[in-house]
N, CA, C and O atoms as CSV, one atom per row, in Angstrom:
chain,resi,resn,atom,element,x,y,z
A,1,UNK,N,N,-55.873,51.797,-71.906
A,1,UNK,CA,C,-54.831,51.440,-70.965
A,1,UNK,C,C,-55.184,50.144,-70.240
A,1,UNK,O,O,-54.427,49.194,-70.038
A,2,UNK,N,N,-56.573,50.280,-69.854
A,2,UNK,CA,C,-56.947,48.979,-68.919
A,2,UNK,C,C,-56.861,47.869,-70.400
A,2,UNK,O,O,-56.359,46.746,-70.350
A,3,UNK,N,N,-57.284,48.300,-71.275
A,3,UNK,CA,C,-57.036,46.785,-72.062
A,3,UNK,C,C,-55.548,46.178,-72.088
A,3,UNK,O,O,-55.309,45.026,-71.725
A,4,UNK,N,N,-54.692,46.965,-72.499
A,4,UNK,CA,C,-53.237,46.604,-72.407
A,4,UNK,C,C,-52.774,45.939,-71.036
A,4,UNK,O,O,-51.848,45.129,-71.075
A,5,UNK,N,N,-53.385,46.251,-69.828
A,5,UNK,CA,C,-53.121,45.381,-68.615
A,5,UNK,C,C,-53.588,44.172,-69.005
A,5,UNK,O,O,-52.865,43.186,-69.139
A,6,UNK,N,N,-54.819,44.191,-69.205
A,6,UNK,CA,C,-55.523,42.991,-69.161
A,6,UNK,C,C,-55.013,41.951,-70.249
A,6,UNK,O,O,-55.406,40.785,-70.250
A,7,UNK,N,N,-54.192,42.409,-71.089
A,7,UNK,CA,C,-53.964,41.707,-72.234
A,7,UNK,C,C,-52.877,40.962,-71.642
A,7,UNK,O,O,-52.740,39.738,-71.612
A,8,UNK,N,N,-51.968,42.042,-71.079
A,8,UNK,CA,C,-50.333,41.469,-70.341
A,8,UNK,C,C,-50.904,40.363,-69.608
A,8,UNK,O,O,-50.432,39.288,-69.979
A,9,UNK,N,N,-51.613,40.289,-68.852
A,9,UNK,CA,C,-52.210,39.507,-67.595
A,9,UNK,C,C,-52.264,38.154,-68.070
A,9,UNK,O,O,-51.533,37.202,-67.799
A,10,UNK,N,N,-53.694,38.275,-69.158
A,10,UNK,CA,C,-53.942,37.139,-70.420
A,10,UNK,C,C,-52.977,36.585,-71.079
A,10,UNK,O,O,-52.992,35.382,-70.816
A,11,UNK,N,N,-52.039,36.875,-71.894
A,11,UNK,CA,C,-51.538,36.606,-72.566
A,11,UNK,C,C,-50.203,35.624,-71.624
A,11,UNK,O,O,-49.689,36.014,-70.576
A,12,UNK,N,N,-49.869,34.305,-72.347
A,12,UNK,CA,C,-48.812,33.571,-71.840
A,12,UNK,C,C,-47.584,33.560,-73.009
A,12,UNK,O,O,-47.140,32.460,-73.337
A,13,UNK,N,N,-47.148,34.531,-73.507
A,13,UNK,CA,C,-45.913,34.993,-73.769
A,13,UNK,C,C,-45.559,35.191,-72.331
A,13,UNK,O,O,-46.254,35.553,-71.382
A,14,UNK,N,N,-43.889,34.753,-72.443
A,14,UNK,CA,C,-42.751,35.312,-71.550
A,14,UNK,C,C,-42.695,34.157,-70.955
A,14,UNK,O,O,-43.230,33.105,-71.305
A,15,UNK,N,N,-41.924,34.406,-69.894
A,15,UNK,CA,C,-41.823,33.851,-68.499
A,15,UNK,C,C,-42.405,34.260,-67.306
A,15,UNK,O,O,-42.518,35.420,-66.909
A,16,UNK,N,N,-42.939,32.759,-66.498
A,16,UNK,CA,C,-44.027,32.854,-65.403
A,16,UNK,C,C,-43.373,33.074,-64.605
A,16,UNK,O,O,-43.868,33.477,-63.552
A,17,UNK,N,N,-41.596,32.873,-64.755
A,17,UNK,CA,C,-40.921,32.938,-63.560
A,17,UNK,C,C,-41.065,34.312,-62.974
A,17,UNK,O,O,-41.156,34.317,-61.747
A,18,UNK,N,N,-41.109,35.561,-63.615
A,18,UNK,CA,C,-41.008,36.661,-63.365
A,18,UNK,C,C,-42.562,36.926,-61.925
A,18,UNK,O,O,-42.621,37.786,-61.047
A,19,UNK,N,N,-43.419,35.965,-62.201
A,19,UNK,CA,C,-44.721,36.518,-61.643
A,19,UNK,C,C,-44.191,35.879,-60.431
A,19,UNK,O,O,-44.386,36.450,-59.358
A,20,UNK,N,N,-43.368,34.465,-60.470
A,20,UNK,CA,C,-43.139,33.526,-59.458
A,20,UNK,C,C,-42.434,34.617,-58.336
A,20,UNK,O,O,-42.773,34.875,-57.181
A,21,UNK,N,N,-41.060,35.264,-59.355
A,21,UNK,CA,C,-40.324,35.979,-58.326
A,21,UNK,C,C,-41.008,36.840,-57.185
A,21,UNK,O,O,-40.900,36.784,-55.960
A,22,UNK,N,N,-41.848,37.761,-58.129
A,22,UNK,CA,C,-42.586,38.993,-57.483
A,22,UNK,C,C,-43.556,37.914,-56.378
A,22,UNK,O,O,-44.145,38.745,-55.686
A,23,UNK,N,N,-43.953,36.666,-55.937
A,23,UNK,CA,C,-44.517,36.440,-55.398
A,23,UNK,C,C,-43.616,35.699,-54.131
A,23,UNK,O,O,-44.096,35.194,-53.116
A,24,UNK,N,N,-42.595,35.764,-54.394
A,24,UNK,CA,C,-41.725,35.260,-53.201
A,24,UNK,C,C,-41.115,36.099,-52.861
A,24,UNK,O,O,-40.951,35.837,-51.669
A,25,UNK,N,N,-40.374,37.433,-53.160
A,25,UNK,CA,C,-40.114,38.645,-52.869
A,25,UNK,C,C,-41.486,38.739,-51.870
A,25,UNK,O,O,-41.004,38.908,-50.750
A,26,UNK,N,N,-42.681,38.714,-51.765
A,26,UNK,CA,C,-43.510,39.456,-51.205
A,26,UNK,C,C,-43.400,38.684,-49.668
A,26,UNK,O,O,-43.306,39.133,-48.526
A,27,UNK,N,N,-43.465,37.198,-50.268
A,27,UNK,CA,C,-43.221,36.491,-49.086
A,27,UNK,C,C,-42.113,36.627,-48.273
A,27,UNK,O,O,-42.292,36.264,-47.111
A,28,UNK,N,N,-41.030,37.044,-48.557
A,28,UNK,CA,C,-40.143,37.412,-47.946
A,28,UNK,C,C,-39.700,38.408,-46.911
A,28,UNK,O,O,-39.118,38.292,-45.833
A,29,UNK,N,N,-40.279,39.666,-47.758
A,29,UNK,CA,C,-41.057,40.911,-46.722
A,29,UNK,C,C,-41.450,40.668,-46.234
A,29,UNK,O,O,-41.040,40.817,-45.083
A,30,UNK,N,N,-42.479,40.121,-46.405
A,30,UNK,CA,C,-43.977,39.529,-45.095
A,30,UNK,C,C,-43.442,38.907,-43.930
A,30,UNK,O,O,-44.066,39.086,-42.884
A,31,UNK,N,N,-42.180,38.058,-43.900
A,31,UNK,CA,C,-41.255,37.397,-43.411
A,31,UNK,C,C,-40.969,37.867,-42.395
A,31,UNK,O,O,-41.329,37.544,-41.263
A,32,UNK,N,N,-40.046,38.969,-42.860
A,32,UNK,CA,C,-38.919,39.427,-42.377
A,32,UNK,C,C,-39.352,40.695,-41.615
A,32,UNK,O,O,-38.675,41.245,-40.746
A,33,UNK,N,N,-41.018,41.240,-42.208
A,33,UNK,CA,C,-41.672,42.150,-41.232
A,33,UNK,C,C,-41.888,41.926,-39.562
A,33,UNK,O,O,-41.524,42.539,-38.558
A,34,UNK,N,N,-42.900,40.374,-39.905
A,34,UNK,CA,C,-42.919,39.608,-39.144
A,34,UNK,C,C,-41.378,39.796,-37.804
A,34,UNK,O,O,-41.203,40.544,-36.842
A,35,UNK,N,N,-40.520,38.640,-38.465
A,35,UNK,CA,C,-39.178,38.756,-38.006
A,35,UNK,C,C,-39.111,39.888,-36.552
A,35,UNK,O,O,-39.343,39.804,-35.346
A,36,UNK,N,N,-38.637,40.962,-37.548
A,36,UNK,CA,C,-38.317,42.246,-37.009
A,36,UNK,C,C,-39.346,42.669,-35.944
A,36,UNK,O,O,-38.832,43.136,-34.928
A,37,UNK,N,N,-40.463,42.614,-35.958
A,37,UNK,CA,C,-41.483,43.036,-34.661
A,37,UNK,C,C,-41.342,41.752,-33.601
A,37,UNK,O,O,-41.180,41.820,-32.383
A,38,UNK,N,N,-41.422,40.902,-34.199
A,38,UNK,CA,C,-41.208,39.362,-33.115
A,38,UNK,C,C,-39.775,39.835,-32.652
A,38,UNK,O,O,-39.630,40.265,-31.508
A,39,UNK,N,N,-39.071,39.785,-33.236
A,39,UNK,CA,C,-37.310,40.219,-32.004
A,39,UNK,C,C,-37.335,41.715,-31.769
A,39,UNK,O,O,-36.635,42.109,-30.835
A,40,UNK,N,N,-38.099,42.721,-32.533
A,40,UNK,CA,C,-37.999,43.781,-31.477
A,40,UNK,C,C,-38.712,43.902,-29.583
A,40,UNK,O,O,-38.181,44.429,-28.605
A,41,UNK,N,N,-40.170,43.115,-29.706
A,41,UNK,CA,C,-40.515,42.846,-28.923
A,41,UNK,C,C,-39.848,41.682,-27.659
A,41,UNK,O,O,-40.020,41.781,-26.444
A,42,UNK,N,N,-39.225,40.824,-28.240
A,42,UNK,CA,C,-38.261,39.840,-27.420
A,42,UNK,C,C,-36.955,40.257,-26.708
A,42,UNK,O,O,-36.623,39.775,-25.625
A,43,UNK,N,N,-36.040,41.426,-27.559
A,43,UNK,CA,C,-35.494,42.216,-27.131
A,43,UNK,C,C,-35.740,43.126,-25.820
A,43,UNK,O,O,-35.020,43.138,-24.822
A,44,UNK,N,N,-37.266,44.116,-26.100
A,44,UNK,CA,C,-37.583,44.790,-25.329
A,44,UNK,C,C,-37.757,43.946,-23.882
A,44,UNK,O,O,-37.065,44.557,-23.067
A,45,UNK,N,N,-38.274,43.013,-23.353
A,45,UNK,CA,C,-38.658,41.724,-22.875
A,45,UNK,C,C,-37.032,41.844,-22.077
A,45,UNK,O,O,-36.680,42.485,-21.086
A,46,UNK,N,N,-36.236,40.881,-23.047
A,46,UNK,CA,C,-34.741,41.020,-22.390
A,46,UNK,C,C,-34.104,41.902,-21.287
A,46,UNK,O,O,-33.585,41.658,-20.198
A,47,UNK,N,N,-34.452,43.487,-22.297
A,47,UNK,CA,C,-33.570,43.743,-22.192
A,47,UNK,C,C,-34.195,44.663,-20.659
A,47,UNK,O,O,-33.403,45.279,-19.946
A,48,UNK,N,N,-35.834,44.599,-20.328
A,48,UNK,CA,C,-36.417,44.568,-19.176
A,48,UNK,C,C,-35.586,43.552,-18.064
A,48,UNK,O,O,-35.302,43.859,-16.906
A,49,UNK,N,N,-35.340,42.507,-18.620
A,49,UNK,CA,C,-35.567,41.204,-17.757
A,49,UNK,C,C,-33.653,41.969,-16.839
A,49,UNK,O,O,-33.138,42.236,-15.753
A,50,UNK,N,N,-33.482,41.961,-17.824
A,50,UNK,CA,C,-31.807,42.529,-17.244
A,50,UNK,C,C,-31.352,43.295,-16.278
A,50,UNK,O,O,-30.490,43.164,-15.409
A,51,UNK,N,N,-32.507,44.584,-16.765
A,51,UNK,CA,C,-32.387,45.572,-15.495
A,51,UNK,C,C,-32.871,44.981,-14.078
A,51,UNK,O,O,-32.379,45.350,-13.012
A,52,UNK,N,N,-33.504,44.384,-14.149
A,52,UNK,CA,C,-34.787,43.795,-13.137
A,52,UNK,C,C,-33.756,43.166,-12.148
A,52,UNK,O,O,-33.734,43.452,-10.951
A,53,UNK,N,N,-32.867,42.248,-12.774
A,53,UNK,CA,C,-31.818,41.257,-12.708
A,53,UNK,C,C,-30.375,42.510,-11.955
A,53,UNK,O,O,-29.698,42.443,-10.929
A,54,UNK,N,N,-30.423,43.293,-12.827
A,54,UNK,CA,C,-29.264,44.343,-12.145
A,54,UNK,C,C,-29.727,45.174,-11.022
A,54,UNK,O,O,-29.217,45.359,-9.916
A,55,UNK,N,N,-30.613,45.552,-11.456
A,55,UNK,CA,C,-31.176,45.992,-9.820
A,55,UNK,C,C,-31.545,45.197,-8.599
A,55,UNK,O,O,-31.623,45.741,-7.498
A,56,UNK,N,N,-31.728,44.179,-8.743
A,56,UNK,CA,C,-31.727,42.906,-7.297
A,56,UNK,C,C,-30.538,42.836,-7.134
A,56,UNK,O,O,-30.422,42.523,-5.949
A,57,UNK,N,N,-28.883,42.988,-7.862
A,57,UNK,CA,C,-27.938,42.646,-7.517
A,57,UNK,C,C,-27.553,43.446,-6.811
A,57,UNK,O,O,-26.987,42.904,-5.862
A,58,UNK,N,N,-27.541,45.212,-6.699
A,58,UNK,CA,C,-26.800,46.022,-6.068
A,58,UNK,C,C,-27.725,46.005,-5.008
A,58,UNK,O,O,-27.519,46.678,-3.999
């Protein structure tokens, strides 16, 4: 089994594009993980800053 990986790996039949994709797909996740914790945290931040802001008003 491990030889047949290793062969796929080795061997330059096909297209590289396929390895290209799977490597920008990853980057993308990585991205967008990123993303999502950076504006969940900026949100939380906000949406502090608001109340803070509504409660000095009344």
């Amino acid at each position: 089994m491990m030889s047949k990986v290793k062969n796929f790996l080795a061997s330059e039949r096909g297209d590289t594009n396929f390895i290209s994709i799977i490597i920008i797909v990853a980057i993308v996740v990585a991205l967008a993980g990123a993303f999502w914790a950076l504006a969940k945290g900026g949100m939380d931040t906000i949406s502090k800053a608001f109340k803070t802001f509504l409660g000095k008003v009344k």
